[in-house]
N, C-alpha and C positions, 0 to 999 in steps of 0.2 A: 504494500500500500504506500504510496507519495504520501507524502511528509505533508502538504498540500488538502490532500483528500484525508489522511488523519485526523488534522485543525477543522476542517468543516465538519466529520461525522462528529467530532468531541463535541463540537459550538451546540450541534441540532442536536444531541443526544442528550443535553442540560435537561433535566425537568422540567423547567422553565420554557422551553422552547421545543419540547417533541412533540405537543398539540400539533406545531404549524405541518406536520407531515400529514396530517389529516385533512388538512386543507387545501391537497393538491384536488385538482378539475379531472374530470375526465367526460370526454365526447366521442361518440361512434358516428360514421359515415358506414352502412355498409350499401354496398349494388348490387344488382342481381336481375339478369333476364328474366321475362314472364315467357313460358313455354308452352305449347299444349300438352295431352297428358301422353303422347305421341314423339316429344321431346323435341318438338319443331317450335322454331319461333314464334311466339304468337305476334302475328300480324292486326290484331285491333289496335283499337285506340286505346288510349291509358283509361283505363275502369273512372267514369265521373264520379260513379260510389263513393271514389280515393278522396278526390278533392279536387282539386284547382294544381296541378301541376309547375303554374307561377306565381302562386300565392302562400299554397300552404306550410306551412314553417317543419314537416316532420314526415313527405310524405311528396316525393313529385320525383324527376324522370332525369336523367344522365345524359346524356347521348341520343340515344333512341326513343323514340316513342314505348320500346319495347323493355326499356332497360330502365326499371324501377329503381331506385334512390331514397332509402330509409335515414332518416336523421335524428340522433337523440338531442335532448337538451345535455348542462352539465350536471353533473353529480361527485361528491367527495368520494364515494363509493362506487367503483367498479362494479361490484355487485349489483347495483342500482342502475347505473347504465344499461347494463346488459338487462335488465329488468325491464327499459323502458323500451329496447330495441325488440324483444321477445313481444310487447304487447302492441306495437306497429305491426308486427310480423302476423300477429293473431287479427286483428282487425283487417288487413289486407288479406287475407284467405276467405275471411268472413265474407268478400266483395269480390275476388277474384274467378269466380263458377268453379269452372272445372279447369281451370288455368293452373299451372306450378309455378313455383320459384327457383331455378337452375344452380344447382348445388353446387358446381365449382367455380372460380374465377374466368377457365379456359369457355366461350362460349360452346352452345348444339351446335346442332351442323346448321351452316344457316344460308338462306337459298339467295338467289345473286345477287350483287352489292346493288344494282339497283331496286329491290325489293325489302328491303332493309330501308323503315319510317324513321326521317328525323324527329325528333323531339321535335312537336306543337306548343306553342304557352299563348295560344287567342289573336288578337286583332289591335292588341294596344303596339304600342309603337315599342315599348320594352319587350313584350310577348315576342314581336317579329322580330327585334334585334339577335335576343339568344335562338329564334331560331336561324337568321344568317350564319350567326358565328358557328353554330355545329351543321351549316353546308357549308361553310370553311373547313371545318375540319374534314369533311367528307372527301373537300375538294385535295387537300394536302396531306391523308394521310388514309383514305380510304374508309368507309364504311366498317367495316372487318377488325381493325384495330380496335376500334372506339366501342365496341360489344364487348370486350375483357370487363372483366369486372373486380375488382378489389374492396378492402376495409381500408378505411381511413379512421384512424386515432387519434384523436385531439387531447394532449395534456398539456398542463398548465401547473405552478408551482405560485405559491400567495405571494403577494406584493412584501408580505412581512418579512418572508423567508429571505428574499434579497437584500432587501432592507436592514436584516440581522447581518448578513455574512458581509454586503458593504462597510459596516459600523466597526467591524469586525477587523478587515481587512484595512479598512485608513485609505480604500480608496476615493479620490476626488471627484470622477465624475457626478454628474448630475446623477437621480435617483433612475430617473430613467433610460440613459443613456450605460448606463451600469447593467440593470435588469437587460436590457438589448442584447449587450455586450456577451453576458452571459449565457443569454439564449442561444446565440450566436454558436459561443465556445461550445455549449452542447452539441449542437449542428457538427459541429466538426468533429467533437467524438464520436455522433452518430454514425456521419459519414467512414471514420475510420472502422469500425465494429459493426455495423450494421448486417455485415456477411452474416454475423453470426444468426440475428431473424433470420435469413434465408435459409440457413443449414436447417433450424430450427423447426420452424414455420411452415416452409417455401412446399407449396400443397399441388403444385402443376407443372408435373414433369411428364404431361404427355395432351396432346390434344386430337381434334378432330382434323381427320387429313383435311378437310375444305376450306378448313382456317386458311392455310395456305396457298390457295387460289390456284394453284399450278406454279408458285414463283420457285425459284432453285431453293433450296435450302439444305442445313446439313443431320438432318432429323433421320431417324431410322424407323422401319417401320414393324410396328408390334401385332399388327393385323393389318385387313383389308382398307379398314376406314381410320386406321389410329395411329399416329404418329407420336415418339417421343426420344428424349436421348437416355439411355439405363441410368446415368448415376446426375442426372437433374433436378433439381431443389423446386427451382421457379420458371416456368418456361414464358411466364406469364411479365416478369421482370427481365428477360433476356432482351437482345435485340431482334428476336423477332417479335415481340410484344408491342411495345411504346418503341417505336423509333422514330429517327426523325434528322435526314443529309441536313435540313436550315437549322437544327436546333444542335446540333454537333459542337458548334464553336460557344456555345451558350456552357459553361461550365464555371458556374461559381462555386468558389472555394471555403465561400463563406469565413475569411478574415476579416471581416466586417463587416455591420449593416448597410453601411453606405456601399461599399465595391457591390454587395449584392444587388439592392435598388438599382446602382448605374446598371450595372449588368441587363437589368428584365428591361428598365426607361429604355436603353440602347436598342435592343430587340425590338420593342414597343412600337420603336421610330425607324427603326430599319426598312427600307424595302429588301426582299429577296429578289432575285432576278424571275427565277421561276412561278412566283407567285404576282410578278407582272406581270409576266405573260398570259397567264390566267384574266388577269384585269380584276377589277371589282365588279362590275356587273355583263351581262349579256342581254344588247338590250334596255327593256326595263327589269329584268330578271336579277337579283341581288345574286353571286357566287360566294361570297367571302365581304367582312367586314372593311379588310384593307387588304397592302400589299405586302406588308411588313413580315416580316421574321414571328411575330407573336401578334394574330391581332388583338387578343389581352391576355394580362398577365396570366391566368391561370391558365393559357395556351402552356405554359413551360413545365416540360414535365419531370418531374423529380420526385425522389425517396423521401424525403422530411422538406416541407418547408416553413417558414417564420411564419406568424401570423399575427391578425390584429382586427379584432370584429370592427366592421366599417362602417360609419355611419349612410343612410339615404343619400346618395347621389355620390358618395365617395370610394375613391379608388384602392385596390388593396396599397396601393403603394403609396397615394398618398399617406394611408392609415401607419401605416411603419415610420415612412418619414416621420409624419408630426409627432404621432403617441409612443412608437416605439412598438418592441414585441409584445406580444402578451400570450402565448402559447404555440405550439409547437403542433403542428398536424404529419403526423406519421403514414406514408401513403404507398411502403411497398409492401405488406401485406396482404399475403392471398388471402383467398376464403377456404377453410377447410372443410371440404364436402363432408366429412364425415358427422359435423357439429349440426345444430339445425340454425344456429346463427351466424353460424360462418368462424365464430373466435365463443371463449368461455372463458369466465372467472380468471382460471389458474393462468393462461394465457396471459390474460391483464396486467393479472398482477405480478408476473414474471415482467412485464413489459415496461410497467412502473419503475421495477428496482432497477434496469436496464436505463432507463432513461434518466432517472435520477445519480445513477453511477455516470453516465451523460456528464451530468450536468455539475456532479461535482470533481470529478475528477481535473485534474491541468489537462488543459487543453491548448497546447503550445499550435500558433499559427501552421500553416500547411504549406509547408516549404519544399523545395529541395527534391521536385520528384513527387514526393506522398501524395496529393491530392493525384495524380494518375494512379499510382498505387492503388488508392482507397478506389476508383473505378474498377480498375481491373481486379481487386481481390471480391470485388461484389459480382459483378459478370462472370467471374470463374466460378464461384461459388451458385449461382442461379445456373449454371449451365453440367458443371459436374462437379457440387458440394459432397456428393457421397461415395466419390472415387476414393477406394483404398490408398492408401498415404498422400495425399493431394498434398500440396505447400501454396502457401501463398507469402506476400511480401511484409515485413514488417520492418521498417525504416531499416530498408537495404538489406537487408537481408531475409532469406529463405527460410520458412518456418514451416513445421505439418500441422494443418489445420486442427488436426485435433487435439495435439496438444495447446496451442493457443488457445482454443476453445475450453478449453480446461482450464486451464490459465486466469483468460476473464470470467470465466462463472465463479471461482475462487474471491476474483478480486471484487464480483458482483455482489458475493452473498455477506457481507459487512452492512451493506444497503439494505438487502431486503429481510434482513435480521432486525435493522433501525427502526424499517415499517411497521416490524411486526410489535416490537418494542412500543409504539406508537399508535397499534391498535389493537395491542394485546389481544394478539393473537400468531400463530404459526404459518398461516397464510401463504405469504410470500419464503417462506423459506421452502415449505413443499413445494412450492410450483418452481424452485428454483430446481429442487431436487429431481424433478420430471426431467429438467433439462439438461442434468448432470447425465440422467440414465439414457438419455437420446444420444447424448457424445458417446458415451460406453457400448452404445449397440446402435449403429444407423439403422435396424430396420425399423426403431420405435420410432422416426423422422414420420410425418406425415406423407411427405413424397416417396417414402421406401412404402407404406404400405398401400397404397394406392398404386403401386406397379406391381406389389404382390396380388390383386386383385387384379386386376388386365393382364397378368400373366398367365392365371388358369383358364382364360380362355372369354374373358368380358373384354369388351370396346370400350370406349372411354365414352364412347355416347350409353351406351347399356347403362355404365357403371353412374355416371351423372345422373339418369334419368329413375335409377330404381332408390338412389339417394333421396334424391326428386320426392319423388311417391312417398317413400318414408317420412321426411320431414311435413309430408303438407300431410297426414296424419298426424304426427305429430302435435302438429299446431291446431288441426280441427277437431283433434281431440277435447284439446282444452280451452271451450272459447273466455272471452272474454264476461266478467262480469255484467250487470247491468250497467252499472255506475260509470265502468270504462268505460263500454260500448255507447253507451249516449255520449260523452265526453267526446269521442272519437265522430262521433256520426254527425255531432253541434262543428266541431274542427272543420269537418270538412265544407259543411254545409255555407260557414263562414269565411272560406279561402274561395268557391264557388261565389258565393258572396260579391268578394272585395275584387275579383278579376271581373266580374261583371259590373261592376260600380268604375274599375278602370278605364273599363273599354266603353262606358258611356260618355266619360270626360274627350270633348275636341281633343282630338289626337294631333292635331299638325302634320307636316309633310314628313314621310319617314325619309328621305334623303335627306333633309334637313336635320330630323333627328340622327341622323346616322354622321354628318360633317359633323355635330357638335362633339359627338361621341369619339371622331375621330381626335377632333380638335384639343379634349381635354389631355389624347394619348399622345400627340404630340407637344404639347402643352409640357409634360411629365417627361419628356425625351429631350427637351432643351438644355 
């Protein structure tokens, strides 16, 4: 343990000060195609039941029309998140007919890019804008890509906690400029560690041959319709997954808030050549929002990014510039078919200690090479993390995965020992221990056993879809109470509501809305 990270777990392990560990946030994103019960895409429209798609705060669409988007609010308690994600889950069955929820990250098979619905959100001028941006995305990165689906994590650590270990530390900056900073530093331990989620985690190491369109690739094949590589983590975090030739030179290192910001402003403002050539519209036909490298920030796609809730009509990046971070959205995360939520408790709270080891540990800038390092040991790792003695880099030098990985669960479980100290209970030291016994035996890896099933003789589509089946049992087994279920049915009824109260308000020219929209992006690129 650094000398460094010693001084911080001593400071928070005060009586006086191990409440504030209770006071960490937690937020779930997860996604998931709607399917028939035939494991085909379901090609309706998003269920009105649900809500309002552009309105509702816990319940509207990704990408597709097809590709459902669950949202929790926060809670100190992971427990409780997953609680709140579990009763979305149940209300969306309750409206869904005979529809499923598609059990892993990797999409069904799914019939040709032009039959694949973009996401709809109405007739207001905001409605039509997100849905340009995702025919921009169609147009640069193909339909097929944008159907993956993932978890996204959102944690966050109290104002106070920073505030102690600043006071603490005798550093000068501003109170928020500090908290940033910090955030920051996290970011780049995640960056350097984050392999390890993969190893862990990483729940798609085989997909549907039609994913693939016919392009070359270096996949091997485990049946007629399935494609994957034997010792794969994540195939879903590879570069066949998220890729992207314009978004290549975009690699922030995260040594500071500010190099980050310029970084996305830069993109923001960029034209690409290829995506001139496309043009922004056809006609009067909109293709794409602009021509740029990113038509907005959340185009950029990455494993952890900074965050900071935005106010009405502002920009994520203004919001960092003025306020600074305020938590941390975790976004390489498969979904594990096996769960009916995709992620559980122990998961969490392994994820916790992880990121608060993150967050305390020294986190010296990314110098000298490592910031490519920290790419390449995350791509070797999603592509063959459970190859027998694999190495990957560690400031120069060659190491075996598994011993490093042994290494940092050692240095992790001081953290999740503090948690538990903090909420007396043993929690987080079992779920560390889950993760100890995965290093010791890859088949207990999510992605080894998901190949031992496709190996006796099931397809990846088979195995997804009887997943599938099981979890919407699962959930309609146990519907929802009254109390919930009204709650959920008034939600929705009031995001329906407030998009219909939108789209009555004079709309204005949407090119006009759409110059101004541009105008703020360069605006923020100056």
């Amino acid at each position: 343990m650094s000398d460094l990270l010693s001084r911080r777990l001593a400071l928070l392990g005060e009586p006086a000060n191990l409440s504030l560990l209770g006071e960490c946030l937690h937020g779930i994103e997860r996604e998931c195609l709607r399917v028939d019960r035939d494991g085909q895409l379901a090609l309706t429209p998003h269920p009105q039941a649900l809500g309002s798609a552009l309105t509702h705060s816990q319940i509207t669409t990704d990408y597709s029309e097809s590709l459902l988007e669950f949202i929790t609010g926060t809670a100190a308690d992971p427990a409780e998140t997953l609680g709140e994600l579990e009763r979305i889950h149940r209300f969306a069955y309750d409206k869904l007919g005979s529809e499923l929820l598609w059990s892993p990250s990797m999409p069904c098979a799914l019939p040709d890019e032009a039959s694949i619905p973009i996401a709809r959100y109405g007739s207001s001028n905001i409605g039509r804008l997100k849905y340009v941006y995702r025919k921009g995305l169609a147009l640069r990165y193909g339909k097929t890509m944008q159907c993956i689906a993932g978890i996204h994590y959102n944690f966050s650590l109290p104002e106070r906690l920073w505030q102690l270990q600043q006071q603490a530390e005798g550093d000068t900056l501003s109170a928020r400029d500090y908290q940033s900073a910090r955030y920051i530093a996290l970011i780049r331990n995640f960056r350097r560690y984050s392999w390890l989620l993969m190893y862990l985690f990483g729940a798609s190491p085989a997909l549907d041959k039609g994913f693939m369109r016919g392009r070359p690739h270096q996949l091997q094949e485990l049946d007629a319709s399935t494609l994957y590589l034997p010792y794969a983590t994540s195939l879903r975090m590879s570069d066949l997954g998220y890729q992207s030739s314009a978004q290549s030179g975009l690699t922030p290192c995260y040594n500071d808030l500010a190099s980050y910001t310029d970084s996305l402003r830069l993109a923001v403002g960029t034209p690409y050549p290829a995506y001139v050539e496309a043009g922004t519209k056809r006609g009067d036909e909109w293709l794409q929002l602009n021509t740029n490298i990113l038509q907005i920030e959340n185009e950029y796609y990455s494993s952890i990014r900074p965050k900071r809730v935005t106010h009405s009509g502002e920009r994520p990046i203004q919001a960092l510039t003025s306020r600074g971070v305020q938590y941390v959205e975790v976004r390489c995360l498969d979904i594990n078919p096996f769960l009916p939520l995709g992620i559980d408790v122990a998961q969490a709270r392994f994820i916790d200690a992880f990121l608060l080891f993150c967050a305390l540990e020294d986190s010296p800038l990314l110098e000298n090479g490592e910031c490519g390092d920290c790419t390449r040991n995350f791509l070797k790792v999603v592509k063959e993390g459970r190859r027998p003695g694999l190495h990957l880099q560690r400031q120069g030098r060659s190491v075996e995965l598994k011993a490093w990985a042994g290494e940092l669960l050692e240095r992790i479980l001081p953290l999740a020992e503090l948690l538990d100290r903090s909420q007396d209970s043993q929690a987080h030291v079992e779920a560390l221990a889950h993760q100890q016994a995965k290093v010791a035996d890859v088949e207990l890896t999510p992605s080894a056993q998901v190949l031992a099933i496709l190996r006796q003789g099931t397809s990846f589509a088979e195995f997804a879809l009887q997943q599938s089946l099981q979890h919407a049992e699962y959930f309609r087994a146990q519907p929802l109470d009254a109390g919930q279920q009204a709650a959920f049915e008034q939600a929705a009824q009031n995001s329906l509501a407030e998009q219909a109260e939108l789209e009555a308000q004079p709309a204005g020219d949407f090119d006009a809305f759409v110059a101004a929209y541009q105008a703020s992006i360069l605006a923020l690129a100056v």
